[in-house]
N, C-alpha and C positions, 0 to 999 in steps of 0.2 A: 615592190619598188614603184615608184608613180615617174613618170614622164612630167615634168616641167616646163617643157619646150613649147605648148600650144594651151590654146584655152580649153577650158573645161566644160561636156556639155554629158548632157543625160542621156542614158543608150543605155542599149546591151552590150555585154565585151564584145561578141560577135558580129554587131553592127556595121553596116557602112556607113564611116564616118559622115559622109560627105552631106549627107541627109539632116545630119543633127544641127543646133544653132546651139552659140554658147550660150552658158549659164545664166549668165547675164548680160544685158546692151544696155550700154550705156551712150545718148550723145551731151557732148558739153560744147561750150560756144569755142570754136578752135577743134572739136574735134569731131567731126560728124559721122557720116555714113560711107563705107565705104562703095556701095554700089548706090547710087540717088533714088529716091525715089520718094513710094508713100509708107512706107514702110521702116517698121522702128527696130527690124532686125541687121543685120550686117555692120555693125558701130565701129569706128574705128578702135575706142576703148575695150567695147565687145571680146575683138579678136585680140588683143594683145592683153587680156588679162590673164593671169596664169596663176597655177596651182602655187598656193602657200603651206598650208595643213589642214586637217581637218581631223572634228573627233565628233565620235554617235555615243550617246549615251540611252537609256529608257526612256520613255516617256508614260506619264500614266495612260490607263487603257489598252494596254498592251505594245503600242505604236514606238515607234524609234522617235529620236531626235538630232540631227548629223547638222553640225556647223561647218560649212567649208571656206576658209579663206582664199582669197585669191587678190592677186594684186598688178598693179600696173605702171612698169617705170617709169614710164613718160611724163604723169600728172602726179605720181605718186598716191592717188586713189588707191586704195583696200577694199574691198567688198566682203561683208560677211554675211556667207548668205545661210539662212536657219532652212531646212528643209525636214519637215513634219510628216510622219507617214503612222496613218491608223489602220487597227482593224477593220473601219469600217462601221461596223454593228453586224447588222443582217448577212453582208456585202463581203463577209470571210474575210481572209488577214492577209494586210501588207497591201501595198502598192506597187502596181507593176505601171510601168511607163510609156513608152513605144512601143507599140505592137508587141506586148509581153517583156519590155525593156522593162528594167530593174527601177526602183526611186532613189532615196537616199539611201545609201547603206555602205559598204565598203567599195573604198579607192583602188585602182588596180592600174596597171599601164596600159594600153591602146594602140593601136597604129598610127603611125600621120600623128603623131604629136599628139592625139588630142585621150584628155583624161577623162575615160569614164566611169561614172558613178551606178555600182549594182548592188542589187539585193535579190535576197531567192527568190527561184519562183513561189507563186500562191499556191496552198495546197488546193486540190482537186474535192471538191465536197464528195463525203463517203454516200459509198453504194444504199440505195433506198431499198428497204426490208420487203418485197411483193407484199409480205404478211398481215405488214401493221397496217394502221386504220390510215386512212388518207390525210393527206396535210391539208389545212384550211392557207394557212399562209406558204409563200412558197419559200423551197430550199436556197440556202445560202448560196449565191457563185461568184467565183472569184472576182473579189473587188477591193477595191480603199481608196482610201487619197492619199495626195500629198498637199501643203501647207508651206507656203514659201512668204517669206519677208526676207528684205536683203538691207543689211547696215553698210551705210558708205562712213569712211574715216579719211578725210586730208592726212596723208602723211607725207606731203611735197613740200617745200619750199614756199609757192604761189598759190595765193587761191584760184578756184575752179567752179565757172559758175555751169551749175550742169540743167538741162534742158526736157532730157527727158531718162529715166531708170525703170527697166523692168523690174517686176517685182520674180515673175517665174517667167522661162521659154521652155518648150518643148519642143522638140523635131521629131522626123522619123516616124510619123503617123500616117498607117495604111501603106507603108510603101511600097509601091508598083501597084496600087490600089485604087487609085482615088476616083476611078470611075466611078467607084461604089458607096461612095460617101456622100452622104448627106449633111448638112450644114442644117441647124435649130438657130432661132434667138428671138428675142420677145420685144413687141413694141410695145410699148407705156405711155399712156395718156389719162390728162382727166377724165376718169368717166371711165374711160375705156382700159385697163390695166388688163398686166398679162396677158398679151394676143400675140402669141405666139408663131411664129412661120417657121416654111420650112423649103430648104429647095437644095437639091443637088448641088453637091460640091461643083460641081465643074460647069453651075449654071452662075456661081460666083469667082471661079479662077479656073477662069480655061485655060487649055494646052495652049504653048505658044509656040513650038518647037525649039526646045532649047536646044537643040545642039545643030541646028541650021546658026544660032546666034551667038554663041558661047557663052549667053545670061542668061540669069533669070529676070521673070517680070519686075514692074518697077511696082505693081500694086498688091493688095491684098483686098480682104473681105477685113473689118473693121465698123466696130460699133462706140461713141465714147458718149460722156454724160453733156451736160451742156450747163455751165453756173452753177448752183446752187442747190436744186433739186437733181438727187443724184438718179434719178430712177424719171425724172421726168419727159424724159424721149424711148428711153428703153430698160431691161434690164438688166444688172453686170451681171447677168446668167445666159450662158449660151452653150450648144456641144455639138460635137460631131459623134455621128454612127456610122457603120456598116452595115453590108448584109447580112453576117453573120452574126449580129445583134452586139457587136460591141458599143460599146458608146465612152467616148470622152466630153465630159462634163466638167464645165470652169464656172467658177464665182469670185467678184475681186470684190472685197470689201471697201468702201470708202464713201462717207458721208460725201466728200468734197469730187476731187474729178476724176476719173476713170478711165481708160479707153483699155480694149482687147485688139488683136488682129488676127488671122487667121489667113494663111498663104502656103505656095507650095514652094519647095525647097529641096532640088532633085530628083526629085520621083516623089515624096512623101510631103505630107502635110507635116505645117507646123503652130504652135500654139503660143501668142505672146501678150503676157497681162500686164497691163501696168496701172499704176496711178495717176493723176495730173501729168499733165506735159504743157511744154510751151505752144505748141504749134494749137493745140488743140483747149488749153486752157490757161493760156497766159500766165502759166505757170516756168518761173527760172526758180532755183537757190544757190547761190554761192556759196561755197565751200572754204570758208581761209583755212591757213593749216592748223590742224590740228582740232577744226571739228568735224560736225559728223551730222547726217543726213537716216532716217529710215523710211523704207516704203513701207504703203497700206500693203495689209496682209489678202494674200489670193487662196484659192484652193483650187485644183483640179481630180478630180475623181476620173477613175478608170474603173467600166464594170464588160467582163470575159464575154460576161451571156446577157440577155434581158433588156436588152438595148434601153430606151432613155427610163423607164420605169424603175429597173434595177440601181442605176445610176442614182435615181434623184432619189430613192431607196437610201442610198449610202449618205450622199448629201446634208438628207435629213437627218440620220444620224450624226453626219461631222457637225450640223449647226445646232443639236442640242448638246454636242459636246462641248462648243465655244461658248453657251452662254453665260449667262449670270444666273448661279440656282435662285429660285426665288418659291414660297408657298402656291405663290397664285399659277405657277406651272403645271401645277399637281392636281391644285381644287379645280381650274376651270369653271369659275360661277358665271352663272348668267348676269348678264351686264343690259340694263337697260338704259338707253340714253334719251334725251327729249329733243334731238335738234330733227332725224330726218324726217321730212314729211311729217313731220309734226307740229313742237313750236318754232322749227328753223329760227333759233337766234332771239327769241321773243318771250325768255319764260319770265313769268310771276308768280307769288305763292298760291293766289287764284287761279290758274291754270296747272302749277303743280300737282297744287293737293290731291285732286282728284287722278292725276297718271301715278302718284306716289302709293296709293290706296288700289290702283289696279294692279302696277305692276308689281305689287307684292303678294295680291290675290293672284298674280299668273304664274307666280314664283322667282321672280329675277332677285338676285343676292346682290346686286350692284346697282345704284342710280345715281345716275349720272346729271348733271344739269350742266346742258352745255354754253354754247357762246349767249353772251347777252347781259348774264346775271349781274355785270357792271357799269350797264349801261344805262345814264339818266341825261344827255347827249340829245339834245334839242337836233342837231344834227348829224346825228346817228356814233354809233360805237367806230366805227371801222378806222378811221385816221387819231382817234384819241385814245386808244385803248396805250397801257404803259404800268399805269399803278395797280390795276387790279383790287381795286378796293369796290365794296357789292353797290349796288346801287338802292338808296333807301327808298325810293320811289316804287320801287318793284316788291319792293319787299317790308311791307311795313313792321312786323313785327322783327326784320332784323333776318339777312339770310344763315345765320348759326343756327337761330332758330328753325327755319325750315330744315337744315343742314341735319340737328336732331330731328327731326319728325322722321327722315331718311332713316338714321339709325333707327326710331322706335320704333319700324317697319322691318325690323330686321334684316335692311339691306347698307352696305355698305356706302356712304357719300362721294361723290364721286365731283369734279368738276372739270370745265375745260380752262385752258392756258393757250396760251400762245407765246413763249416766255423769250425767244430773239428778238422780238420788234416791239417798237416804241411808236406811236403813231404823230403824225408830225405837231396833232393841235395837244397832245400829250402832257403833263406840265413836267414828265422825267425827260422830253425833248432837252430844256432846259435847264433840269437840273443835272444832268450827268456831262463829263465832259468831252468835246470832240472825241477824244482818242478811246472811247467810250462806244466809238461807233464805226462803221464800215464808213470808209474814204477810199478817195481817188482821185489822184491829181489836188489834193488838198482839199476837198469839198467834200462835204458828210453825202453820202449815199442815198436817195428817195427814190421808192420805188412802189406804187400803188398806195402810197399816201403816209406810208411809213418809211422809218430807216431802220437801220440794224443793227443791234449788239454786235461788240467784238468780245466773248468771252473769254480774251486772254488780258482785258483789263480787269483791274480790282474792283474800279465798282461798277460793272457792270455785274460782274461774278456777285457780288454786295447785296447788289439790289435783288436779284434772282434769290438769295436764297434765303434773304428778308422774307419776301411774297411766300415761298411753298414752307419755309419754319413757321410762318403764321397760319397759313390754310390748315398743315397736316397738327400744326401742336396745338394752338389756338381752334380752330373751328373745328377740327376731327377726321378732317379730311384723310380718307384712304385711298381715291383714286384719280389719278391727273391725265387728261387724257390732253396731250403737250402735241398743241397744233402746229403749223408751218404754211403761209401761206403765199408768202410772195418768194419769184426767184430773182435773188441781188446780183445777178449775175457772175462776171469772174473772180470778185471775191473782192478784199480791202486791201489800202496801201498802207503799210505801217512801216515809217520811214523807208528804207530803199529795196522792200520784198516786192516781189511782184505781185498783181491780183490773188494770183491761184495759190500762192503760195502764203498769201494772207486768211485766202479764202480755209486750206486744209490746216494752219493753223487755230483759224477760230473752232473748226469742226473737232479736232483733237481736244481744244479748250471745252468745248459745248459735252465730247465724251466724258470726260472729265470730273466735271459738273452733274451730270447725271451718273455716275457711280456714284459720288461724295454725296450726292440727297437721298441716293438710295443705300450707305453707308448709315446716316444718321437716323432713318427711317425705312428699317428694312422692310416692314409688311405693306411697305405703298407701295401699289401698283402704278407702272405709268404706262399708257397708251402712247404709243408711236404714231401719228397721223401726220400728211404734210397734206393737206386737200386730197387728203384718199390716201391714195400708193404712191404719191410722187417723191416720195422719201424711203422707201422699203429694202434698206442695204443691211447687209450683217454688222456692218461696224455700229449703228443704230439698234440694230436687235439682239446686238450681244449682251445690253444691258433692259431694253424695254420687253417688257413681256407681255403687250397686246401691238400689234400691225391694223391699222384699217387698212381695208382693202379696197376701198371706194369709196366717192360719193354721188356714187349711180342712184339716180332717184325714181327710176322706170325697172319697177321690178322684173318684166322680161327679160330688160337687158341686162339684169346680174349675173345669169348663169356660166355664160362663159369667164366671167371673171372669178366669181365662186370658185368654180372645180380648175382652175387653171391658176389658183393663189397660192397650193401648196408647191408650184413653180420655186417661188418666191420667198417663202416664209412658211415655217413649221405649221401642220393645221391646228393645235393649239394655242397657237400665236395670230393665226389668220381670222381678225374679227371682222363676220361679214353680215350687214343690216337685212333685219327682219322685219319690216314694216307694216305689218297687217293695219287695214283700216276698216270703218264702219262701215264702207260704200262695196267693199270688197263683196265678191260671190265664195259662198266656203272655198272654193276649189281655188283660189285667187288668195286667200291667208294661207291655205294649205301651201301652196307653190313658192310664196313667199320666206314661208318658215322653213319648207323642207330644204331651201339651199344654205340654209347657215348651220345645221346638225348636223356636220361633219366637220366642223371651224369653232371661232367662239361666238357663239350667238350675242348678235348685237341688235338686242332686240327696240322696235320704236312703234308709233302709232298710236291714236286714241283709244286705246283697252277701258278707256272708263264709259267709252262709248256706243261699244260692241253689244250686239245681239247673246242671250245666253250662248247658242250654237256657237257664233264666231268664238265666243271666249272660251268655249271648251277645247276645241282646235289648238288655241293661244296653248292651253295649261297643257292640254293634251301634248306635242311639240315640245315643250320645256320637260315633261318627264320624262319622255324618251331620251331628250340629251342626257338627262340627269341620270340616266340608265347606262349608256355608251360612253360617259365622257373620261372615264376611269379607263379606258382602251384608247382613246385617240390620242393620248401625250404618250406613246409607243409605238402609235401606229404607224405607217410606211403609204403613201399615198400611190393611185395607179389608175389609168387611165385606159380602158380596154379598147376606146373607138380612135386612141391616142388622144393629143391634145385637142380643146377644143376650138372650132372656129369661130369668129362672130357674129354670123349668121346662121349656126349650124342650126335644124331642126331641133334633132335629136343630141343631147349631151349627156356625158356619164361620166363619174368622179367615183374613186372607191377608194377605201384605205386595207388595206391587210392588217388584222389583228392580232394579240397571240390567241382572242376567243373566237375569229372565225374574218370573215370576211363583210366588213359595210358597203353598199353601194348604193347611191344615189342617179335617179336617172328622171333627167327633165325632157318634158315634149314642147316644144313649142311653133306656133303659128309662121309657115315661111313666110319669112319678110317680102318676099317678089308675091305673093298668095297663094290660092291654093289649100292643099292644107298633107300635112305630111304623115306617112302612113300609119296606121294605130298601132302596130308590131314592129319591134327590133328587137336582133338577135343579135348577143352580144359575149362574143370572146373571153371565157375564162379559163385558160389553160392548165393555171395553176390546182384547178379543183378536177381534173379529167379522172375518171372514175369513181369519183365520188357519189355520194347522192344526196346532196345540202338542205333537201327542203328548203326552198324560198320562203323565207317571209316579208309581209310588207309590215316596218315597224311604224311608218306615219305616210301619210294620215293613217290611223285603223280603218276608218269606214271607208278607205278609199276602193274603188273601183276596178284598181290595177292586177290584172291577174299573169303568171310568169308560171314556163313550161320548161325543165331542164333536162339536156341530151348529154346522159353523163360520160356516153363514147365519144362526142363529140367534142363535150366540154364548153358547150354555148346553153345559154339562157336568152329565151324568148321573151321578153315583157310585152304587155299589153296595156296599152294606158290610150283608152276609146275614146277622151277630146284632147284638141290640143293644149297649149297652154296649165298643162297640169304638169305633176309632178309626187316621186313615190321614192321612199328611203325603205330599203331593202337590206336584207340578214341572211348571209348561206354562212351554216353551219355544216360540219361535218357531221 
């Protein structure tokens, strides 16, 4: 029997209520918050939505599938909320929720009105054999996610114009615990991606004494996007841990706006994702009756043991569950491009040729030619780019032609795009019409010298797939690496929507768009880049199958973004620049290459320029990936010194294999000086009694020597100057 009488929230049956937060919060204009504040839990619609029905059926991958309805008199609002629970992968099966709280699964009655939603516990992984030979990767422990979208339907009378919709809440987290909680989440910048912090729960939501006040606080810890670039301040990835190594782990998908929060809620944490909101991104949508509204899809992962490793273990398994299969997931070919530190923006078939002739003698299976190649622009490419047609000046014989030379090099052609923006001296400025384009207040959108598709008009959608049916069926083109470089801010007015809600609009249009070109041409590959990482969200990477991870052009400073990418995006989706140059010292191409062979090597640099030595390094580095890269689209990434700083000296990135264990370990020069010390010993518990024999697989010649204490389950590296760097193999 279910209880009716109160809203619906996730727990254990055992649970105290009082902790939990409904299902969902909803505020509409008329009907807000019942306790004020900063905070998007406590809604009045929230609390009065009540159980309807609900049904679970299978899902593939072993995972459930539980639809729950629920609805609300008042405005006559429906909510249906889809709630997804996997094995996991690695991460064992089901999803448990609150502190061992259940996810979706069967409805039961509750105390206090309130309906909760359980599922069994996780099995307990089986007892380890003393006998057998040691695990190179580690035992499965109880983990999974869960996977929430929530469908609104008017079924009132009036319409409802609503403000702000969670997509998932959780309560009930660590409670009577939260001394011991730690707070994770990532700041993002150009240049600077994935830098990760970290600080005690209760150094972001301290104790207030509730029961001197009879409330709780009015704020929370909260992160949201800002305009355009969804990842451009930070990333929609954050978790909390404990001491006993639990970790809860969230990702809210959406090109367009985002916000999380993270507050306490009677003794216990709690967790609330959403999408767009008005307060935060000028985002409303009215509801008449009888339509219907859905949120960006979130996920939050729960892992028993293993605290954030185990977790982002599981993670990476949920986001190659969501993607788009595609071949180039599989192959991982090396991808060479021409812009960094190299022709930045200025190629010709005279400057090609000869990078087209090295980097096939280095082995790249991709080349790329990036921005430029249309530009004949007395006063440069950047405000007139729109047609994408090549520039004859640049290319005399015709850039198809060059385009073959790429193929007869046996590597795939590759070019860049920029396919939202039209620049204003552009002649499709003119030819496309207003409603063609981001508006506001009736006035077309300019912003660093362009303005912006809306791809829910016809021809702008038209025009778009005019340009990539001619590149990919016409020239031969196989690989589009689809940049993004200004942020339009809150988004466009199209008749009476708000910004934001114009904004996730075009973004749904723009997903859209890219299945249907990768529908009509399945073996093209497309590159996801907005000026690096400022675009690097699941709803984007469910269909693109390379992420840049930067356009950090001071090879020192990559490493922390390197080994802190698979944060973010899969590491065979994480393409991170290898820019060896001719001025370089060997130990300087070695360092440069070694951080992108555990990612997809995004290789650049005058290779037609290099020393033999240097260019052996180059080939030498491409065969070892070509050795490992067949393990990394499986792998599980981990971080033994945790995540990295960006300053750290010493940094270390490793994936777990099914053939053993990769790890990567960079030194580098402290930034204050000095110089930091030539040994570290670094935590691998997973491998404790083993005996892996260390190898250094790159550089070969390197220098680097490693001592392993199999009682201990630490490895000592040694790497005698700074600024170098060694990719490492324990086997069992």
């Amino acid at each position: 029997m279910v209880d009716t009488t109160g809203s619906v929230r996730l727990g254990r049956p055992d649970q105290d209520t009082a902790c939990l937060v409904p299902l969902v919060e909803i505020t509409a204009t008329g009907h807000g918050r019942l306790w004020s504040g900063e905070r998007f839990i406590e809604t009045a619609i929230g609390e009065r939505l009540v159980y309807r029905d609900h049904e679970t059926v299978e899902s593939a991958g072993g995972g459930e599938r539980t639809t729950i309805r629920l609805t609300d008199a008042v405005t006559g609002l429906v909510a249906e909320v889809v709630l997804e629970t996997g094995a996991g992968g690695s991460g064992g099966a089901g999803f448990t929720g609150a502190d061992s709280a259940g996810g979706a699964g069967r409805a039961g009655e509750a105390p206090g009105g309130v309906t909760q939603l359980a599922d069994s516990e996780d099995p307990s992984p089986p007892p380890q054999n003393p006998s057998a030979p040691p695990r190179t990767r580690p035992s499965p422990t109880p983990a999974g996610f869960l996977r929430a979208r929530v469908r609104l339907v008017n079924e009132g009378g009036a319409p409802v114009r609503l403000e702000s919709v969670s997509t998932l809440t959780l309560g009930g987290i660590a409670a009577g615990a939260l001394d011991g909680l730690t707070l994770h989440w990532a700041d993002n910048d150009w240049l600077a991606e994935c830098r990760w912090r970290q600080a005690p729960f209760r150094d972001q939501v301290v104790p207030l004494s509730r029961s001197a006040h009879g409330h709780e606080g009015r704020g929370c810890f909260e992160r949201y996007s800002q305009g355009s670039w969804s990842t451009g301040r930070h990333l929609p990835v954050a978790a909390l841990t404990d001491r006993d190594g639990r970790a809860w782990l969230w990702q809210i998908e959406s090109s367009a706006g985002w916000r999380f929060e993270t507050g306490e809620r009677e003794g216990a944490a709690y967790v609330a994702l959403f999408g767009p909101d008005d307060a935060h991104h000028q985002w409303q949508h009215t509801l008449a009756p009888g339509q219907e509204f859905t949120t960006v899809p979130a996920v939050l992962v729960r892992a028993e043991t293993g605290g954030l490793d185990a977790a982002f273990g599981v993670l990476t398994d949920y986001r190659r569950s969501i993607r788009r299969d595609h071949p180039d997931l599989h192959a991982l070919p090396v991808i060479y491009n021409d812009y960094m530190n190299t022709l930045m923006g200025d190629p010709t078939t005279e400057r090609l040729l000869p990078l087209i002739e090295s980097a096939a003698a280095a082995g790249a299976e991709v080349f790329v030619i990036d921005a430029g190649w249309y530009d004949d622009d007395a006063q440069g490419w950047w405000d007139a780019v729109g047609a994408w047609e090549p520039a004859p000046n640049r290319f005399p014989g015709g850039l198809p032609k060059l385009l073959d030379t790429i193929s007869n090099h046996g590597m795939t052609p590759g070019l860049w795009l920029e396919p939202e923006v039209v620049g204003v001296r552009s002649p499709l400025a003119h030819a496309l019409p207003d409603e063609a384009f981001f508006r506001r207040g009736g006035l077309r959108v300019t912003e660093h010298g362009r303005h912006h598709l809306d791809l829910r008009h016809p021809a702008a959608r038209a025009h778009l797939d005019e340009v990539v049916d001619r590149l990919v069926d016409d020239w031969g083109v196989g690989y589009l690496k689809l940049d993004y470089n200004i942020n339009i801010g809150p988004g466009t007015e199209n008749g009476p929507e708000s910004p934001g809600a114009g904004l996730l609009g075009h973004h749904r249009a723009h997903l859209d768009w890219l299945a249907s070109i990768l529908d009509r041409h399945p073996r093209l590959v497309v590159e996801n880049c907005g000026s690096g990482g400022l675009r690097m969200d699941y709803a984007q990477l469910a269909l693109a199958q390379v992420q840049s991870t930067s356009d950090q052009q001071d090879f020192l400073r990559y490493p922390p973004i390197a080994a802190a990418a698979p944060t973010a995006v899969t590491p065979e989706q994480a393409a991170v620049w290898a820019y060896p140059q001719p001025h370089f010292s060997p130990e300087e191409v070695a360092f440069t290459l070694t951080g992108a062979l555990l990612g997809r090597i995004h290789l650049s640099g005058f290779l037609n320029l290099m020393s033999a030595e240097q260019f052996a390094l180059v080939r030498s580095a491409i065969s070892v990936y070509r050795d490992i890269r067949r393990e990394i689209q499986d792998a599980h990434p981990f971080w033994p010194l945790g995540l990295p700083g960006w300053e750290d000296s010493w940094i270390t990135q490793g994936l777990h294999t099914d053939a053993g264990t990769l790890l990567t370990v960079w030194r580098r020069e402290p930034p204050s000086g000095g110089s930091a010390p030539a040994d570290l010993t670094i935590p691998l518990p997973h491998l404790r009694g083993s005996r892996p024999a260390p190898v250094v697989l790159y550089p070969t010649a390197s220098d680097c020597t490693t001592h392993w204490d199999p009682d201990r389950a630490l490895l000592t590296v040694h790497l005698p100057r700074p600024d170098t760097a060694a990719l490492l193999r324990l086997d069992g």
